[in-house]
N, C-alpha and C positions, 0 to 999 in steps of 0.2 A: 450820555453823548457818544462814547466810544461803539455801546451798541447800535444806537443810529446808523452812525458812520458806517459800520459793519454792513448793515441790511442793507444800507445804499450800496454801496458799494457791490455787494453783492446782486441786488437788483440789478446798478447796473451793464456787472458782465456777464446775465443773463440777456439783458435787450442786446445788447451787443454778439453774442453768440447769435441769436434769434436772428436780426441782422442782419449775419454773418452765411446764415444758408440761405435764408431767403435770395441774399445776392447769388448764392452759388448757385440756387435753383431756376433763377431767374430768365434763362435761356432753355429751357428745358422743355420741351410745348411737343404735344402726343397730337397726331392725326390719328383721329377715331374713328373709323368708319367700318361698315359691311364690306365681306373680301368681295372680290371682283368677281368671284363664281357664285356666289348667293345672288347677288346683284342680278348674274343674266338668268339664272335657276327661278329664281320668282319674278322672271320678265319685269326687271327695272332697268332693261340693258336695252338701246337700239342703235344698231348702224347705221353708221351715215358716209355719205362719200364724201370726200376729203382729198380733194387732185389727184382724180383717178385710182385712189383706193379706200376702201373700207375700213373705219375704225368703229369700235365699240362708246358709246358714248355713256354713262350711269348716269340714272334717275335720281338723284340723290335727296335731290328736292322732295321725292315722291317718298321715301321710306318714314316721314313721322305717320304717314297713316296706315304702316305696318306696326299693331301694337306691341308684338312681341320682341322685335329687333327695335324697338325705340326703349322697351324698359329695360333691355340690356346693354343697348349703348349709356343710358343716363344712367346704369348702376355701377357699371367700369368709369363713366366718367366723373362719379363722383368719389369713387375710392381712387383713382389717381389723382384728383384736385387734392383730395385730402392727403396725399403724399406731398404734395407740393408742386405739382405737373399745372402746368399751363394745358388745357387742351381745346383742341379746336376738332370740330364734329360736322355731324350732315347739316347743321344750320347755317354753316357757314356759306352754303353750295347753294344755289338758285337756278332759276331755268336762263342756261346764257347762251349762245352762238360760241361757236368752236373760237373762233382768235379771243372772245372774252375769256373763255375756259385758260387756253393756254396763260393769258397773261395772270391769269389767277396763279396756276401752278405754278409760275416763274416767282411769283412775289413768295412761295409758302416758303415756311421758315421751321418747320417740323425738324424734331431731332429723331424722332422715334415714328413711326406707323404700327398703329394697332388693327390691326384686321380681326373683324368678329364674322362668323356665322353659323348657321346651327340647322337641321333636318329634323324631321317628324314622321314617326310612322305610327301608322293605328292599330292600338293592339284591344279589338274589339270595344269596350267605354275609355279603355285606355289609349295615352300616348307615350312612344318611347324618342324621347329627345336624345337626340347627340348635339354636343357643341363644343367651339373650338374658338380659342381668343389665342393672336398669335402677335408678339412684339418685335419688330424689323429696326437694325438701322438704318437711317434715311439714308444717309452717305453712301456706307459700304453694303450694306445689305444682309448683314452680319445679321444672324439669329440673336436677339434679347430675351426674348420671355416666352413661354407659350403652356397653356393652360386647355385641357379639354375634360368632358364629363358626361356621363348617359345615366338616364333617372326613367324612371316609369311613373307615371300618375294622370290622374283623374281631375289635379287642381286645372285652374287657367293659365297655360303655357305661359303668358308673359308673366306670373305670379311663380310658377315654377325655377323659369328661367333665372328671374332675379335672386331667389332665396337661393341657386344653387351656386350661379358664379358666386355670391356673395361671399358662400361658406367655404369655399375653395379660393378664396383671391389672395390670402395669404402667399401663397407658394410664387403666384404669382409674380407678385408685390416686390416679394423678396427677390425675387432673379432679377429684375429691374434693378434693383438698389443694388446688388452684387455687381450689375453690368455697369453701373454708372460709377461704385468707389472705385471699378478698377478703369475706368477712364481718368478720376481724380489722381489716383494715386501713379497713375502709370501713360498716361497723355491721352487725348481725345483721339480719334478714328477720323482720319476724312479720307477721303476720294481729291483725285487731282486731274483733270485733263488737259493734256498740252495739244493744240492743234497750229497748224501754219496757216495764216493771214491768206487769201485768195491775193494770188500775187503776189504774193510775200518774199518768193524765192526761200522760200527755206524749208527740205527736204531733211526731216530727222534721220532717216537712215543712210544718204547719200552724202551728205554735206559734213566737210569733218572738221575735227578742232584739233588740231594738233597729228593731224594724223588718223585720226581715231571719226566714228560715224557721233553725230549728237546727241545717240539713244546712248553712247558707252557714258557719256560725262553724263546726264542727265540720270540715270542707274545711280552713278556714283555722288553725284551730287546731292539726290535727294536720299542716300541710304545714311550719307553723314550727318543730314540734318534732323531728320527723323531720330526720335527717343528712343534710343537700344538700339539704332539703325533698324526696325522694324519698320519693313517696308515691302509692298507685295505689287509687283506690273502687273499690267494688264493688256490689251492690244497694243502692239506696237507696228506702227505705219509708217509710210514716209510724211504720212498728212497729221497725224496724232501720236499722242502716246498717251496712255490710260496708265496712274498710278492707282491701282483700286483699296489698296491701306495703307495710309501714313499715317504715324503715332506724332501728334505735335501736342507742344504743354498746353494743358486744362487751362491755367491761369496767367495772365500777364505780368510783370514786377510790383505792380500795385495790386495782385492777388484778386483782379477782374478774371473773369471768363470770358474766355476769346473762343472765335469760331475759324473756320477755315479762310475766309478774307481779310480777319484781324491779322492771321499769320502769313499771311500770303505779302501783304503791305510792309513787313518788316523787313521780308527775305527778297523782297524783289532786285533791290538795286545789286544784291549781291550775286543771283542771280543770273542778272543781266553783267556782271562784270564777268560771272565763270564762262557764260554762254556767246556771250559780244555779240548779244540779238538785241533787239529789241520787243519788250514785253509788254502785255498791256491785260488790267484785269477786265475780265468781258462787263458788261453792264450790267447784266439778268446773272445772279447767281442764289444756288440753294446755302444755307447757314453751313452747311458742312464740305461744299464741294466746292473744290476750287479750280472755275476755267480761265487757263492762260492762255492767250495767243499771242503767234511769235512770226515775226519777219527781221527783215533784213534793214538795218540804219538807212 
């Protein structure tokens, strides 16, 4: 009976650990796609006007009937599922009109962007491949992972491709898991934008508390709440201000994983008593970045 007891038991703070990452991996979701220079390089790119100017739009819809860049996105996206990454790829993308596009990118919820792409030269019955798989954070932009490699052969590129990233993704792999314990252990990375309300009356650089402009409180405010006071600006306006890293805790007091509007909802009222603005979280936000706008009571 006692050994019973044991195995269970032991079972179950196995399911429980098991559990226990799953939740932590839970938020962790990879945009996988071809870099934006491959994209226009094998014409999957066209301009469009857009109120009087020119943007690049990508075909992305159009890249499964590229066989080579489809069997290296499904072989990165299966060694990151198999890490435990949620990931979202070019199926996700379809042929839309530009304000569909946009509200598409408004809703993505990516922690990570993986950019892949790769060249081909001919070397007589041979080809000599270069490629490059490169891991971004979404928020800050911060370099995560990056992996490159050049082979010469005779097989079928997309058969090349995949047995090469495959045997090289270790190195990978690992620089990912290094960049996310040290999120665990040391707080998450976001971005913060502070902008003033059209009509707002509220001037960050003009407008003072105590004496002082609302970029000097604002500095200070967010260096003390930030973990280690790690903390890095970025533009600073009368109309904005760009906090581009703040370290805030990975997990909430029930040891959930919070993103940049989970913490943003704690700290507001506080906030708004240092500031004596009123603040309001924008409606459209990415999982890591947090926009606040600010006017005047």
């Amino acid at each position: 009976m006692k050994t019973k007891q044991f195995f269970l038991s032991v079972l179950f703070a196995l399911m429980a650990s098991v559990g226990c990452l799953a939740q932590q991996n839970e938020r962790l979701t990879v945009l996988l796609l071809p870099s934006s220079k491959w994209m226009a390089d094998n014409g999957l790119a066209e301009k469009k006007a857009i109120d009087d100017s020119e943007i690049l739009i990508y075909k992305y819809e159009d890249v499964a009937g590229v066989q080579e860049m489809s069997a290296v996105l499904n072989t990165i996206s299966k060694l990151l599922q198999g890490r435990g990454f949620m990931v979202k790829s070019t199926e996700v993308y379809k042929e839309q009109d530009f304000d569909d596009l946009m509200e598409e990118l408004r809703k993505d919820d990516a922690d990570f962007n993986v950019d892949v792409s790769y060249s081909v030269k001919k070397m007589g019955p041979k080809n000599m491949v270069s490629w490059n798989v490169e891991a971004t954070d979404v928020a800050t932009y911060d370099a995560v992972a990056r992996l490159s490699g050049e082979l010469v052969t005779m097989e079928p590129l997309s058969l090349a491709l995949r047995k090469d990233v495959s045997a090289k993704s270790d190195e990978f792999l690992q620089q990912m898991t290094t960049y996310i314990q040290d999120m665990r252990e040391n707080g998450r990375k976001i971005r913060v934008v502070c902008r003033s309300k059209s009509g707002g009356g509220v001037d960050f650089l003009g407008d003072g508390i105590d004496g002082k402009p609302i970029k000097d409180h604002f500095q200070q405010w967010f260096s003390e709440h930030a973990i280690n006071g790690e903390v890095k600006f970025g533009r600073l306006t009368s109309k904005s201000i760009e906090v581009k890293r703040l370290r805030i805790p990975y997990y909430n007091s029930q040891g959930e994983p919070i993103n940049a509007q989970d913490w943003g909802k704690t700290i507001l009222q506080d906030l708004r008593d240092a500031t004596g603005l009123k603040i309001d979280i924008d409606k459209y936000q990415r999982q890591n970045v947090l926009n606040l706008t600010f006017s005047r009571e």
